[in-house]
C-alpha positions in Angstrom: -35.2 -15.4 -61.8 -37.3 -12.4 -60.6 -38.8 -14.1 -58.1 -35.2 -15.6 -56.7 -33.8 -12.3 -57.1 -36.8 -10.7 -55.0 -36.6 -13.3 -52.5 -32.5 -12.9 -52.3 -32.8 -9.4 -51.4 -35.1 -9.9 -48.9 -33.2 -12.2 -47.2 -30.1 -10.2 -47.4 -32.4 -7.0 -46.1 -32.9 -9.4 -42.8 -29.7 -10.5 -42.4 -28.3 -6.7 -42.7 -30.6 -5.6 -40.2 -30.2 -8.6 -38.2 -26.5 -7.7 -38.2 -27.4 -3.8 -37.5 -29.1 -5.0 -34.1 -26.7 -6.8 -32.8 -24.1 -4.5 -33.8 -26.1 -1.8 -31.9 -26.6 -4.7 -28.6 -22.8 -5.0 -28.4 -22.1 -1.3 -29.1 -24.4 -0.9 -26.2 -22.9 -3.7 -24.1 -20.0 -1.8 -24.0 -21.2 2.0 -23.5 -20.2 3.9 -20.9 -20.2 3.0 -17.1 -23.6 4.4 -15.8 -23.3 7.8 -14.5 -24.6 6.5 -10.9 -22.2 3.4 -11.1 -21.8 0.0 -12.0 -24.1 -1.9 -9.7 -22.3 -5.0 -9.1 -24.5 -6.8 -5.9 -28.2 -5.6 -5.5 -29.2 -8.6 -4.1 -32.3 -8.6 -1.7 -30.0 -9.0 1.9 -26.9 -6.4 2.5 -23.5 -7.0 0.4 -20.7 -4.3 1.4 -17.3 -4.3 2.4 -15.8 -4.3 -1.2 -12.2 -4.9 -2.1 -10.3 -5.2 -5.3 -7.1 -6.2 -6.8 -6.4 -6.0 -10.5 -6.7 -8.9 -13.0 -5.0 -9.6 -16.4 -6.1 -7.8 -19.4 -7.1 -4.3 -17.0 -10.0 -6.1 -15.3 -10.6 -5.7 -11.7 -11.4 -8.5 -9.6 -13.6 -7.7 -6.8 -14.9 -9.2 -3.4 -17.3 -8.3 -1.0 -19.3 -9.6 2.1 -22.7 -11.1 1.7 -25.1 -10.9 4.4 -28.3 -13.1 2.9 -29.3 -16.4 3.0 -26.7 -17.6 0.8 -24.4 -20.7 0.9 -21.4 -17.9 0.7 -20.5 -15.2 3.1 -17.8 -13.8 0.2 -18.4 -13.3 -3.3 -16.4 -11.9 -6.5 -16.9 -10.6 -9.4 -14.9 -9.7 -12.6 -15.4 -6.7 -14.3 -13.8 -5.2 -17.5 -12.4 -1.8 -18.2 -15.6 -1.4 -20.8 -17.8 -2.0 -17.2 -19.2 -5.4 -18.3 -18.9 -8.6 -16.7 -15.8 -11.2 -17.6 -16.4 -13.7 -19.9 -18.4 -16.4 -17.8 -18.4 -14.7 -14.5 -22.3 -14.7 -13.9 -24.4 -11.9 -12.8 -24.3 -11.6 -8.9 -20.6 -13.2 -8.9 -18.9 -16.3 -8.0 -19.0 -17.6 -4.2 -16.1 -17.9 -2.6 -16.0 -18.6 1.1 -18.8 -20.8 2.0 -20.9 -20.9 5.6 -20.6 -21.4 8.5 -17.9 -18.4 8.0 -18.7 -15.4 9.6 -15.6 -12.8 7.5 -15.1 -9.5 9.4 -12.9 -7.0 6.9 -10.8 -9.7 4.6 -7.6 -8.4 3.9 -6.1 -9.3 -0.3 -2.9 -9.8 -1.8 -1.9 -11.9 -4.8 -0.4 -15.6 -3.7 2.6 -14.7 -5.9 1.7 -16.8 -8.9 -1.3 -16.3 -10.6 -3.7 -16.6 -7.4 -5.3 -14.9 -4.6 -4.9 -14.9 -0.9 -7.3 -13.8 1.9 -7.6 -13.4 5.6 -10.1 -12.7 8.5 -11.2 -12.4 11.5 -13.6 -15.1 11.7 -16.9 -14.6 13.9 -18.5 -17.6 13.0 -21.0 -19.1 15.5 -21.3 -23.3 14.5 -18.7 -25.1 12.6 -15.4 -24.1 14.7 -14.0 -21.4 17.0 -13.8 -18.1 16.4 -10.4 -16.7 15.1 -7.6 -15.8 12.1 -8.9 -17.6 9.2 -7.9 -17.8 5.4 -8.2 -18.9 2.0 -6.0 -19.2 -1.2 -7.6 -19.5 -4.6 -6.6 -19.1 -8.2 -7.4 -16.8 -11.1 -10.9 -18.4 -11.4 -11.7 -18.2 -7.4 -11.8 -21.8 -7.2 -10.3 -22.9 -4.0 -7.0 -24.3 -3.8 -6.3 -28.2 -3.1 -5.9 -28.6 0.9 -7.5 -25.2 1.6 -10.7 -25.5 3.4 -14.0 -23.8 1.2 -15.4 -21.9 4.8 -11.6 -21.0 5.3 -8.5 -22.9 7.2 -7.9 -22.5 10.8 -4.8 -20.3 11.3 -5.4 -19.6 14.8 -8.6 -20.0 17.6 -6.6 -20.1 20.4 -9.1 -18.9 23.5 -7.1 -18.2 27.1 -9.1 -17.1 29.7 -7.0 -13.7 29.0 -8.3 -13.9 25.3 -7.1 -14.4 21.9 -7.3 -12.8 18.7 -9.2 -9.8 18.3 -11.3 -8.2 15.3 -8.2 -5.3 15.0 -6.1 -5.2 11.7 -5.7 -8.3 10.3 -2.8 -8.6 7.8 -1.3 -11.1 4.9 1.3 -11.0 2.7 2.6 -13.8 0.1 6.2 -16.0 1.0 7.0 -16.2 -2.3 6.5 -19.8 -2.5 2.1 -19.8 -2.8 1.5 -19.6 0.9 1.0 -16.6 3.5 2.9 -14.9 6.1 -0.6 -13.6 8.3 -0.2 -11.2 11.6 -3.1 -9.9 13.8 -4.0 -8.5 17.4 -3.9 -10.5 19.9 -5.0 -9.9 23.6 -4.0 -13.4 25.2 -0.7 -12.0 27.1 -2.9 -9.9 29.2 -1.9 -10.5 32.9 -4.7 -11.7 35.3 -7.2 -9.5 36.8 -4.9 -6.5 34.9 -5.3 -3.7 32.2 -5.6 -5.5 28.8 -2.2 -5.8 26.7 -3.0 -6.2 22.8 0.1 -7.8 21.4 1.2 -8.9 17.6 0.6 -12.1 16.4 1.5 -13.8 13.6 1.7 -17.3 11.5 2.9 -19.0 8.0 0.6 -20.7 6.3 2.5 -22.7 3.9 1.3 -23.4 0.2 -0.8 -26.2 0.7 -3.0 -24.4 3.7 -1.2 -26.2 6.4 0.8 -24.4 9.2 4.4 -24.7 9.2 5.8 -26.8 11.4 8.6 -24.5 12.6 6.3 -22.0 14.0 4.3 -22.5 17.1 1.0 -23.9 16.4 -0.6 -20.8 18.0 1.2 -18.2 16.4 4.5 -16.4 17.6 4.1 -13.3 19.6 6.4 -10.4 17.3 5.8 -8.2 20.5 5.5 -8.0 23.8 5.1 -5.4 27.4 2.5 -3.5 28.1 0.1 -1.4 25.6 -1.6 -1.5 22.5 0.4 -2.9 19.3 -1.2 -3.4 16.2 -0.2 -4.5 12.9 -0.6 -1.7 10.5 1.4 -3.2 7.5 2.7 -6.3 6.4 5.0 -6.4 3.5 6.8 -9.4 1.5 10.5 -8.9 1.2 10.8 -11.2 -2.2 13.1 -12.8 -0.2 10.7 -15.4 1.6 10.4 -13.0 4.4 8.5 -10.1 5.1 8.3 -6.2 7.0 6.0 -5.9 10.2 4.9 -2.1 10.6 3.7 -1.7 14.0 2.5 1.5 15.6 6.2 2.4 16.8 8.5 -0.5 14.5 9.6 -1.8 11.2 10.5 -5.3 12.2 12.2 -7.1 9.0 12.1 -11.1 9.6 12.8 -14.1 8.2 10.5 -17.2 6.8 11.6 -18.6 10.2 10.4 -15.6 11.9 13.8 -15.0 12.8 14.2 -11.0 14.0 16.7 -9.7 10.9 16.4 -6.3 12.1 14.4 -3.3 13.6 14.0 0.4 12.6 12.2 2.2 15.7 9.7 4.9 14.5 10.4 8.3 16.0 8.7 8.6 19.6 5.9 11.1 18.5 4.9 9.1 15.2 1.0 7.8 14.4 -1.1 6.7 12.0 1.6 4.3 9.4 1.2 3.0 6.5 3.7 1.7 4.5 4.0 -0.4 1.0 6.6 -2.5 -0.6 9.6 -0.1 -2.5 9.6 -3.0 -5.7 12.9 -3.7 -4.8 13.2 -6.0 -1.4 12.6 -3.1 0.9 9.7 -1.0 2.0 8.7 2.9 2.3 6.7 4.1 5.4 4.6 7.4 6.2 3.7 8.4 9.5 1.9 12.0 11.4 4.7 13.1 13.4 4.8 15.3 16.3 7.8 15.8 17.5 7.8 19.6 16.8 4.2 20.0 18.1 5.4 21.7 21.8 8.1 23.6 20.9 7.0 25.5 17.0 4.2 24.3 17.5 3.3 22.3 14.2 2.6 19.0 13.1 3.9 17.0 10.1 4.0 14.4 7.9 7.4 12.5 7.2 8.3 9.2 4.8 11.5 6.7 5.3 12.6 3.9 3.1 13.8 0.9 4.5 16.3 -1.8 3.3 17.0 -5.2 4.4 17.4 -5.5 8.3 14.7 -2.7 7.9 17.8 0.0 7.8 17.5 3.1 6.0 18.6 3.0 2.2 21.7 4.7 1.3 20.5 8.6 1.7 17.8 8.2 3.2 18.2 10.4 7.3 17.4 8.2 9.9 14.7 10.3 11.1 12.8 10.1 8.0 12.4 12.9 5.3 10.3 15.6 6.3 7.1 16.1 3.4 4.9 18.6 4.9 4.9 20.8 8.2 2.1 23.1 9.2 0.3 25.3 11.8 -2.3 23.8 10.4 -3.5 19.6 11.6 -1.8 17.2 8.9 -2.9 14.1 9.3 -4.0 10.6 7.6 -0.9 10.1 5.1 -1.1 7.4 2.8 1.4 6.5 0.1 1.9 4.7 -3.4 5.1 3.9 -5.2 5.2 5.4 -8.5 7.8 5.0 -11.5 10.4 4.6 -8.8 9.5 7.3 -6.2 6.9 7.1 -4.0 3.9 9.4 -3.8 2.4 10.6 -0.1 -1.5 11.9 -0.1 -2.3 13.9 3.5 -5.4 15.9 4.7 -4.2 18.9 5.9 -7.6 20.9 7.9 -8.2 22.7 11.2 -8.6 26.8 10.6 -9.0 28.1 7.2 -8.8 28.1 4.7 -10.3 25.2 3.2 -9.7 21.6 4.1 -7.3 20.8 1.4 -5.9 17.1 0.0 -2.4 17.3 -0.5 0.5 15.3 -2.0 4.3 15.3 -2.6 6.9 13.2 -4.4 10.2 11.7 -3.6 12.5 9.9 -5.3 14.2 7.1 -4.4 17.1 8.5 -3.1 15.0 10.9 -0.5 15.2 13.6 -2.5 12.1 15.7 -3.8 11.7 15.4 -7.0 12.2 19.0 -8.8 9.3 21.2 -9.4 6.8 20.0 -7.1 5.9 22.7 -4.3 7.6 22.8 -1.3 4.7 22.4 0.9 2.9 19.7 -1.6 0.8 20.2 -4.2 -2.8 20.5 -3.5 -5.6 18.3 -5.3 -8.7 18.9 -3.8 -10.0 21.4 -1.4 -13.5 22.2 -0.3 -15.8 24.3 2.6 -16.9 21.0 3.4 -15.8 18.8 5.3 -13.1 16.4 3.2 -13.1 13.0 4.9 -10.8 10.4 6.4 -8.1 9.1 3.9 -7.6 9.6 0.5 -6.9 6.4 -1.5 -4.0 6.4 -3.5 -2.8 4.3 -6.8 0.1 5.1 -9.5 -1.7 6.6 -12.4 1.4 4.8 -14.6 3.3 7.8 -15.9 5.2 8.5 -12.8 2.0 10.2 -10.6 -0.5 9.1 -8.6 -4.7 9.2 -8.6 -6.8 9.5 -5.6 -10.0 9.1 -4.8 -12.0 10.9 -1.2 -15.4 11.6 -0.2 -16.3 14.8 0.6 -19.1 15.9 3.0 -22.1 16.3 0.3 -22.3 15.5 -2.9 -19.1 12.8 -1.6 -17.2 10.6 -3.8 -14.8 12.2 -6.5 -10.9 11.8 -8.0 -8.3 13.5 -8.8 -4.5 13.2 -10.1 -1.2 15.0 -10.0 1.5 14.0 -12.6 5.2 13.3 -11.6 6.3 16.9 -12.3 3.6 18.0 -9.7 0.5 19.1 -12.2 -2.9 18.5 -12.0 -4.4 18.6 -15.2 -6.9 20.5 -16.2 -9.8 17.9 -16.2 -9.7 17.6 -12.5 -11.7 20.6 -10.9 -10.1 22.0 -7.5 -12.9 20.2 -5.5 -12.5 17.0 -7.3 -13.9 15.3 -10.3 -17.6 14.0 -9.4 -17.4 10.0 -9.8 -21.1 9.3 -8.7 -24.1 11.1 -9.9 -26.0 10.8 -6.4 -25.9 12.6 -3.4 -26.5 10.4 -0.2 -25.2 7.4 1.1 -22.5 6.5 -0.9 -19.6 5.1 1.4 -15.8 5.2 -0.7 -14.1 1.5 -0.1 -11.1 0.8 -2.6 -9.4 2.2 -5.3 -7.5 -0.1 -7.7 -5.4 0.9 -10.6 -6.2 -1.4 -13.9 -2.4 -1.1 -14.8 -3.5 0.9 -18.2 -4.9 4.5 -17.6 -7.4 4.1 -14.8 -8.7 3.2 -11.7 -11.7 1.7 -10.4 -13.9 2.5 -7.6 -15.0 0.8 -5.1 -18.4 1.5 -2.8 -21.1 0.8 -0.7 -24.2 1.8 -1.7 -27.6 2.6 0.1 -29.7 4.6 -3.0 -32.4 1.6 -2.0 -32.5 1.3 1.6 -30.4 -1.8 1.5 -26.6 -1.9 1.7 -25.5 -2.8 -2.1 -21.6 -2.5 -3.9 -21.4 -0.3 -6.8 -18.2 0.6 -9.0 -17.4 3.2 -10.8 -13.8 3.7 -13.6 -12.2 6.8 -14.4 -9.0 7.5 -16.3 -5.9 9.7 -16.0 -7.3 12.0 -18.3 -9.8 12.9 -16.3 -12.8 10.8 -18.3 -16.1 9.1 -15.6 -17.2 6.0 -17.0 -14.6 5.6 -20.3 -14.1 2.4 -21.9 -10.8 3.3 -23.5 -7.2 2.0 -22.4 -4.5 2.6 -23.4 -1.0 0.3 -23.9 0.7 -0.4 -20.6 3.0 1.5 -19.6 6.9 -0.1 -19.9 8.0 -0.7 -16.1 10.1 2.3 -14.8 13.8 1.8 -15.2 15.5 1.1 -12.0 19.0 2.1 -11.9 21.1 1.1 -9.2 23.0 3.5 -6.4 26.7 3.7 -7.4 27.5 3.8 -3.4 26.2 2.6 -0.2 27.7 3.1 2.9 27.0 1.2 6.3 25.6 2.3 9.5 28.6 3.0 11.7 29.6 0.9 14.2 29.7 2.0 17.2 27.4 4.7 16.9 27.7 6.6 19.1 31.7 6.2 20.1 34.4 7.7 22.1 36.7 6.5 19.9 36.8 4.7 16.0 33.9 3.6 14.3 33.8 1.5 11.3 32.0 1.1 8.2 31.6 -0.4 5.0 31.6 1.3 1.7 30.0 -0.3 -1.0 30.6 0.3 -5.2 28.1 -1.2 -8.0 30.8 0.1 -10.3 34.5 1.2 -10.6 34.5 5.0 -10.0 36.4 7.9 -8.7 35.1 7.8 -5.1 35.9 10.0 -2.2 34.9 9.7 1.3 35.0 12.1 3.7 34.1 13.5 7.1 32.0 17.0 7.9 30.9 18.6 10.6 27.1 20.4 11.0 28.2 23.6 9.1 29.3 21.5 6.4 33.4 22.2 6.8 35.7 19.3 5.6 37.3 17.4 8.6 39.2 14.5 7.3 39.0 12.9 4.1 39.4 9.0 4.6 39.4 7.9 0.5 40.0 10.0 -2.8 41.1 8.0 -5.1 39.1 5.2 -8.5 38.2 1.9 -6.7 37.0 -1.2 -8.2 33.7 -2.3 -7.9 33.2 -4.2 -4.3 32.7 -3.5 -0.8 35.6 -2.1 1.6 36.2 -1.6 5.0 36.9 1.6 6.2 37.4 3.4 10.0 37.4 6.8 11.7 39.6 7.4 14.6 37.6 10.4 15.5 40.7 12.9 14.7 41.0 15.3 11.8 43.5 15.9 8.9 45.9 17.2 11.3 45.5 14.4 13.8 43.9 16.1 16.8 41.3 14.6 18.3 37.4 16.0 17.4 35.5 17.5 19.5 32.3 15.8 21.0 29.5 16.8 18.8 27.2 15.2 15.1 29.3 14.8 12.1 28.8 13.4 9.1 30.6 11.0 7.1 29.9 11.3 3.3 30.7 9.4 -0.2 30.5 10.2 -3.4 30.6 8.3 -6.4 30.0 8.9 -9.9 26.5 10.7 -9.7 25.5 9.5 -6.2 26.0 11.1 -3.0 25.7 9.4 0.4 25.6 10.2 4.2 25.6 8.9 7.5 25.6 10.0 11.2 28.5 9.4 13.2 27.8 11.1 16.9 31.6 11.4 19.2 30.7 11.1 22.8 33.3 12.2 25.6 
């Protein structure tokens, strides 16, 4: 019995420590990120370029070029919030488009189920021309049945005026698992004449062939002389989708069919735009139009509805978010628990070049308590650098990410009453231990707490992709989460009132007044200083849309004088405007 005894407790003293070690392995799998970053592709050829969308459970799912003798020219990886691989994702990633492709800068979006989409511009030198490719895979980066593995043809046109060009390629989901995809395109050039770079674009319909109603090379969505590029492409959840060129918002149909324009103002540069989560779209832009005469620049945001027409509210000039002596310039935006959130660099002078952002609510409005000139997140003597990338940090704010001049990649946040917390230093929270060639990519939210970072990476001479997580709270490298956040509660306008038509008029112009609700609703019309001219409606209507008209004469009947006046409804909580202008 002694001897069993001894030789139990022995066994058991094994199997504890046993236990112990692998306790300690896992506990270790799972530590912190390292304070340098997470290298994900160190192979011995360059891997850069990487991009990232987020995956169930918090993961991100990454992608990057691969320039090595490798079968693939774009791999993936999946990568928890803890910083370890995915459950069977390999170490170096999964290929994904095979040779002969030759990717430029892919371009991501989801395929509107639970897959992938990607485009290119496609330099490849054997296996077919040069030109718009793309791919569509699911969750697991396997390529979807009739999609080609080096990526499907969507257009190689070549005219002896040219074709599509390595500018700004763009994709967005139909809705129904294939792509809407638009790019630059230089083959309307006239002979022997200054180059013209128009907009093209093509559907690619679920199954990776092109749909028969559009032309087989693509359909031209501009034209003239001059450089137009695509800077955004948004879905509309309708099976259509927003173009945001350099001076347009062009809403059309899955037939390409031209639903509507909204013409940026004449000084505008540098859009970017993202979908508003509810069929429409919001869209920042430097604007100059007070540059001569104040002088200053500015930075301005509009939200779009269907026919890419201003939402109820919303001026159609654009709301105005900051205005300085000072060079504001490379806005971006991110929608946030409703409202959207717009990041600028303002520099030039002194003091400091300083990151900025403000925050305005769905109606146009600002929401209360942020400062009027935007709350700064990040200032430094150095030189701050290019954009900063923007993500909703999921209570209602946002989170950024920027490179600064030396040491060069850090974060911040500002919450959605215009704070930033305590954890985030004035120059920004360091996300990268090293000083040198680190090169700031992407920035993807996980949906929890966080956002990852995205890099390339040059600590070893060759180009490499490294990551990097850091939460809300201000914490490099947790492993933590916390419980999504419930989705924002989106309460509809009470009122809506139409563009009136005409606009301008030397007579009557009608409208349409819409109601979500029954209400008390009164409509009336003002002129600049804000005097009452005519009320057309005071009275409870029932829910439903009704057609209204102005004869252009006040209460007492005599006609207005030429000049901007404004016709406004209110309902319930919700106030409305439009522009009518009276002509001679």
């Amino acid at each position: 019995m002694a001897t069993d005894y001894a030789a139990f407790m022995s066994t058991a003293r094994r199997t504890i420590l046993f236990a112990a070690a692998f306790l300690l392995m896992a506990l270790t799998a799972f530590a912190d990120w390292p304070s340098s970053g997470l290298p994900i592709a160190t192979g011995p050829g360059d891997d850069s370029r990487p991009i990232g969308i987020t995956a169930p459970g918090g993961d991100l799912l990454m992608f990057w070029n691969e320039f090595a003798a490798s079968p693939y020219v774009l791999r993936a990886q999946r990568v928890t919030i803890q910083g370890t691989l995915a459950s069977g994702w390999p170490a170096g990633g999964r290929g994904v488009v095979s040779t002969p492709a030759g990717i430029g800068v892919p371009q991501l979006d989801t395929d509107g189920s639970d897959g992938y989409l990607l485009a290119w511009f496609d330099f490849r030198a054997s296996g077919g021309s040069r030109g718009i490719y793309g791919i569509r895979i699911d969750a697991e980066t396997a390529v979807r049945p009739g999609w080609n593995a080096s990526g499907t043809p969507i257009c190689t046109t070549s005219t002896p005026q040219g074709g599509p060009l390595n500018d700004l390629v763009r994709i967005c989901p139909d809705g129904a698992g294939g792509a809407f995809v638009a790019w630059t395109d230089s083959r309307n050039t006239p002979p022997m004449s200054v180059l013209v770079y128009d907009i093209f674009a093509q559907h690619i319909l679920r199954d990776g062939t092109l749909d028969p109603a559009w032309p087989a090379e693509g359909l031209a969505m501009t034209g003239g002389a001059g450089y137009k590029y695509p800077q955004a492409m948004i879905a509309d959840s309708q099976g259509g989708f927003f173009l945001v060129s350099d001076d347009s918002v062009t809403h059309r149909g899955s037939d390409a069919e031209r639903l509507g324009t909204w013409g940026m103002p004449i000084y505008s540069s540098q859009p970017e735009a993202m979908s508003d989560g509810a069929g429409g779209l919001f869209v920042t832009w430097h604007d100059c139009r007070n540059c001569l005469s104040i002088p200053e620049d500015g930075i301005y945001v509009m939200r779009l509805g269907p026919g890419a027409q201003p939402r109820p509210s919303w001026p159609i000039g654009g709301v105005q978010v900051a205005a300085s002596s000072r060079d504001d310039r490379n806005p971006t935006l991110t929608t946030s628990g409703g409202a959207v959130v717009v990041t600028w660099l303002e520099t030039g002078g002194s003091p400091d070049d300083v990151f900025k952002a403000k925050r305005v609510e769905a109606n146009g409005s600002f929401t209360f308590g942020w400062p009027t000139g935007g709350r700064a997140f990040a200032k430094s003597s150095d030189i701050l650098d290019g954009w900063p990338l923007i993500v909703p940090d999921g209570e209602g704010g946002a989170m950024f990410a920027f490179r600064r001049n030396l040491p060069n990649l850090f974060g911040s946040r500002v919450t959605s009453t215009g704070t930033v917390p305590a954890a985030f230093p004035d120059t920004g929270l360091s996300l990268c231990s090293l000083t040198g060639d680190q090169f700031l990519h992407d920035l993807v939210s996980d949906g929890l707490n966080g956002a990852y970072v995205l890099w390339d990476d040059q600590r070893d001479g060759n180009w490499d992709v490294y990551a990097m997580r850091f939460t809300r709270a201000g914490e490099v490298g947790s492993t933590t989460s916390d419980d999504p956040p419930p989705p924002p509660t989106v309460t509809l306008p009470q009122v809506a009132l139409s563009l009136p038509v005409p606009n301008p008029t030397f007579g009557s112009s009608a409208f349409k007044l819409s109601l979500s609700a029954s209400t008390r609703t009164r409509v009336e019309v003002l002129d600049l200083s804000g005097r009452s001219v005519i009320t057309l409606l005071d009275q409870t209507m029932p829910a439903g849309t009704l057609d209204l008209e102005w004869d252009g004469r006040d209460r007492d009947g005599r006609s207005t004088p030429p000049g901007m006046y404004l016709l406004r409804a209110r309902a319930g909580d919700d106030d409305v405007a439009q522009r009518i202008v009276r002509l001679k």
